[in-house]
N, C-alpha and C positions, 0 to 999 in steps of 0.2 A: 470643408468649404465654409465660407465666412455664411451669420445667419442674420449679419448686417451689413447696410450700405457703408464703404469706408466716409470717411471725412471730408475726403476730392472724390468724388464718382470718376472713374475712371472714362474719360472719349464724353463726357458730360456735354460738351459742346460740339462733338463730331456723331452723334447718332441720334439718329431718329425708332423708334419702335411706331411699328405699325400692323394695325388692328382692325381687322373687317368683320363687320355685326351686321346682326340685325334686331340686336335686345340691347338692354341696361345695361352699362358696362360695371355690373357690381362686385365683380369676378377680381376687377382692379384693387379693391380692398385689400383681396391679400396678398399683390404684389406691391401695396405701397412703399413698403421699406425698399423694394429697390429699382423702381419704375418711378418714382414720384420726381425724382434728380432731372429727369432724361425729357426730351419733348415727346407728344404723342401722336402722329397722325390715323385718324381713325377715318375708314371710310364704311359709309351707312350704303350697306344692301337692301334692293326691294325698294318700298314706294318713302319716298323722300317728306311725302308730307307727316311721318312718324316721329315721334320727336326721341330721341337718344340721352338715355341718363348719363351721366357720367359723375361720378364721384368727387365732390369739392377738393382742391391742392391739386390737382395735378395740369400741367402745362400742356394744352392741346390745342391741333384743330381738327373742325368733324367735315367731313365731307361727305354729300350723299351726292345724287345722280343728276339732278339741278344744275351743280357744283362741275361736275364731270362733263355736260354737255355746254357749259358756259366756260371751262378753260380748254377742252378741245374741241368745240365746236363740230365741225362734218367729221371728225376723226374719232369722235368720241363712241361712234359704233366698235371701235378692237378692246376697249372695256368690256368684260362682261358682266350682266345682269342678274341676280337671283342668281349666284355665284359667288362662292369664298375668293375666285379667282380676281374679283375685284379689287383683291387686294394691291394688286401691281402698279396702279394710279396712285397710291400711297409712293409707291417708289417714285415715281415718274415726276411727282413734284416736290419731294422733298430735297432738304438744300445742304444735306449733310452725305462725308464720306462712307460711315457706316450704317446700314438699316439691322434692326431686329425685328421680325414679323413672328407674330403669336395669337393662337386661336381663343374665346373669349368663352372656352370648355375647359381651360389647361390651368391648372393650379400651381402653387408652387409644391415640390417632391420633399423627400427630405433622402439624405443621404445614410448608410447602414447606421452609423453612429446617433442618429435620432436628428441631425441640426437640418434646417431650411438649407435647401440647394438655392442658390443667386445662379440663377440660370442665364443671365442677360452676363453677369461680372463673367463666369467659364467660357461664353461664345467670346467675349473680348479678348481673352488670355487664349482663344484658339485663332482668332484673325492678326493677333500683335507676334505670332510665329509662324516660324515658317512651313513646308509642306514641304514631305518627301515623296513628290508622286513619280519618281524618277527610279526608284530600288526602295525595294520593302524591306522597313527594318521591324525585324523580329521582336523589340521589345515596344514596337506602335510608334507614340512618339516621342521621338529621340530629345525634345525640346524641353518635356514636362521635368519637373524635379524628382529625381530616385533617379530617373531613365537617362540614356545616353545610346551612343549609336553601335550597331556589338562587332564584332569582330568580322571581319571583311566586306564592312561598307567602305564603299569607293572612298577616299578622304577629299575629292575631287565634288564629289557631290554634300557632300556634306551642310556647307551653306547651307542648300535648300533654296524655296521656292515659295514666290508669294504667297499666304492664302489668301483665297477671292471667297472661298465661302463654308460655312460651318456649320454641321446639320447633326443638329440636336434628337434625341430618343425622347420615350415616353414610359413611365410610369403604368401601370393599371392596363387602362385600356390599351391596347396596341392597334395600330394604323394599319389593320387588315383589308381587305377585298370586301366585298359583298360574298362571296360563295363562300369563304372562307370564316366570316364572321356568321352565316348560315351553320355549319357542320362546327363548329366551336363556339356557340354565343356565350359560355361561361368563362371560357381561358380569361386570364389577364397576366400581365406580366410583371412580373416580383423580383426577376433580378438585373440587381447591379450592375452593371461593370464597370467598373473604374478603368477606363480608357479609352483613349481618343486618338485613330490611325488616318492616316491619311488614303483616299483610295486611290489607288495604283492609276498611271496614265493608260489609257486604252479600256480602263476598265467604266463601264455603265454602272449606275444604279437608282434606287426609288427614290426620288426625292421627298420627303412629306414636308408641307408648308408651312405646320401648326408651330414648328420650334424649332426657328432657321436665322442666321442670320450671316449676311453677307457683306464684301468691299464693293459698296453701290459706286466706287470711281474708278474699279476693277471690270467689274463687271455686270455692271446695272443694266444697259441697254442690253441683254441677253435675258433678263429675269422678267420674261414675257409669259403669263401665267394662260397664253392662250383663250379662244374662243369660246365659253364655256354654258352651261346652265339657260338660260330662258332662251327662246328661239333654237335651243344649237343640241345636234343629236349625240350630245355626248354632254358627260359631269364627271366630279371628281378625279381628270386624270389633268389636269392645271397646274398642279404640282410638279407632277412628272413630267410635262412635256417642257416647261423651265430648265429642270433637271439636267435632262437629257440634251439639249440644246447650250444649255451653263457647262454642262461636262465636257464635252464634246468642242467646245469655244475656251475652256480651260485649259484642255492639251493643246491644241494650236498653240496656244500664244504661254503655253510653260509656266500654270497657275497649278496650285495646288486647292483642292476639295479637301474637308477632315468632318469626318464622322465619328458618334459617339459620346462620349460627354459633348454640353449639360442634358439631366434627365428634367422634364417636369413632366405632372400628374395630369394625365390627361383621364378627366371625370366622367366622362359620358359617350355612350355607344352611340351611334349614331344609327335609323332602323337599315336592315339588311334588304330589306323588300324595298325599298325606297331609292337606297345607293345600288343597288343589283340595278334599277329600273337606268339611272345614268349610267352604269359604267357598262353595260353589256356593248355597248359598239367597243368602248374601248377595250375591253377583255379582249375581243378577237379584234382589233385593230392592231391592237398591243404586235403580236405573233407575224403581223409585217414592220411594226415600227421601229422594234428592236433591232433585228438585221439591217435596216435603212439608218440608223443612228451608228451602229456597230461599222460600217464599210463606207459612211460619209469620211467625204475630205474635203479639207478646204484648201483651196490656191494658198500658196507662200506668199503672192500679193497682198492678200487679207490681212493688214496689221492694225486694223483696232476691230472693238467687238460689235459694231455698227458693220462693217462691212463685214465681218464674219455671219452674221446675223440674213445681212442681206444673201450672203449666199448660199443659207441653210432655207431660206424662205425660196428659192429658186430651183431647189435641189425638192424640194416637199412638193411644187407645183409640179415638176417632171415626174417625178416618181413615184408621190405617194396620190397626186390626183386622181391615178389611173385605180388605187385602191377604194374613195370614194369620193364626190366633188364636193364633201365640207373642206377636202385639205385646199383645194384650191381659195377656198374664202379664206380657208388660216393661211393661206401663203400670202394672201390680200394682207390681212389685219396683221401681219410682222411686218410688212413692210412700211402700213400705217403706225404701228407702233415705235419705229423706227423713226419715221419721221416728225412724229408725236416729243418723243426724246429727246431729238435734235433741235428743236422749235423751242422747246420748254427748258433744254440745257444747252444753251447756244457755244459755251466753251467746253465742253462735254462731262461737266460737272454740277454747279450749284442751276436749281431751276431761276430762270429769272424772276426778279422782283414784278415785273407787269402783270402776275397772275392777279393782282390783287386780293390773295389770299382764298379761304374759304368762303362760305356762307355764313359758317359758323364758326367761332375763334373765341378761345380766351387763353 
């Protein structure tokens, strides 16, 4: 993998990277060589009156909760608070086809050979192909160079299939549970793989937020990081319930998910007594939400991800309300979300220019 930006940054003007803090963003140092090309939007969690460093050269704007209540106004409650999950407002006003969202823990990795992984350049080279979520091909994927499609794939399938979205690993630390980070606090994770498959249609899986990026004109209006952190009896599961709602909105409408490459270094544990204290509803929420994700359907009506959305938000009020009534608030706040979307992306792509921007902008 290259340990430099090329000469043309590749989608230089079609993506946004976006970053939710609540510290200095100094971490951006040593993504400079391949972050510095690209715009940045950053949204500041916690109290807004904090001021945010950010490292001279790079092209951003900063968004804190000010910001968020003055461009969505009475809607601005389906944001979440003292929550990474904040991130998703980064999506919601940015004016570009592709997002890369990354945590401000996660360094760049390097690859077995000793060079820096460009972890931003491999999501691009995993969104600019296509997805075989239709039949699994045994050597991953079939698009990468060495690889090709093996012997008795369909040739009918072969094209392939949009991808909407590309979900990056980690280095070191790995993106455990609380219980699990409890009974293993020393593991860390050391290897490689060089490979990137698509997952299978009907199949579920974890989403993690910190090294993702997605086709925001695919399937933006789905990448709803949910109700999360201050006020709300649950954390940390933000990522997944995107995920699972993105996956599930991906097979309807015959998108392809790809996991796997890019890795980067993710630096720092997060306490286990702290994340145990957020995810214990979801831990046992989990063990109904899966089977409710797994045997969801959506009407053949359903043809954009607005309306599939809306009727994953209808399906959660009947079914999962009955398990406790925050679902029915998150069924409220997708549906605000939605309309949030629509208001901000009125052709269902760039947000309009009336935001008048940030607070803060350079």
């Amino acid at each position: 993998m290259a340990s430099s930006v090329p000469s043309t940054p590749v989608l230089k003007e079609e993506l946004d990277i976006v970053i939710p803090t609540i510290r200095n963003l100094d971490f951006l140092e040593m993504w400079r060589p391949f972050f510095q090309p690209y715009h940045l939007i950053i949204v500041q969690d916690g109290e807004p009156s904090r001021t945010i460093r950010v490292p001279e050269g790079f092209d951003y704007d900063l968004y804190n909760r000010n910001d968020v209540n003055r461009i969505l106004g009475p809607r601005a409650n389906c944001i979440s608070f003292k929550d990474s999950a904040c991130r998703c407002f980064g999506y919601l006003v940015s004016k570009k086809k592709y997002i890369y969202t990354i945590d401000d823990d996660c360094f760049v990795a390097k690859d077995p050979s000793g060079k820096d992984i460009n972890a931003l350049e491999q999501h691009i080279q995993n969104l600019l192909s296509p997805s075989t979520p239709f039949f699994f091909n045994t050597l991953y994927d079939p698009y990468r160079d060495g690889a090709d499609f093996v012997r008795g794939y369909p040739f009918s399938l072969r094209e392939g299939a949009p991808t909407a979205v590309s979900h990056g690993l980690w280095l070191n630390i790995p993106d455990y549970d609380a219980p699990t980070q409890l009974v293993k606090p020393l593991e860390r994770n050391t290897r490689y793989v060089d490979a990137v498959l698509t997952i299978p249609k009907g199949t579920l899986f974890p989403m993690c937020g910190m090294n993702l990026a997605f086709n925001r004109e695919l399937i933006g209006p789905a990448m709803y990081f949910g109700l999360m952190g201050d006020g709300q009896p649950i954390g940390r599961y933000d990522d997944m319930w995107a995920g699972w709602c993105t996956k599930v909105i991906c097979d309807h409408m015959g998108w392809g998910v790809k996991t796997g490459l890019p890795y980067i270094w993710h630096s720092k544990a997060s306490n286990p007594f702290v994340n145990l204290k957020k995810e214990y509803n979801g831990i046992y929420w989990q063990e109904e939400l899966i089977p409710f994700f797994q045997s969801l359907t959506i009407p053949k009506e359903s043809k954009t991800v607005q309306k599939c959305y809306i009727e994953i938000s209808k399906q959660v009020r009947a079914k999962l309300g009955k398990v406790d009534p925050y679902f029915n608030k998150l069924a409220d706040a997708m549906v605000t979300w939605i309309e949030a979307w629509d208001e901000l992306n009125p052709s269902g792509g760039a947000a309009s220019d009336v935001l008048n921007g940030p607070a803060k902008a350079k």
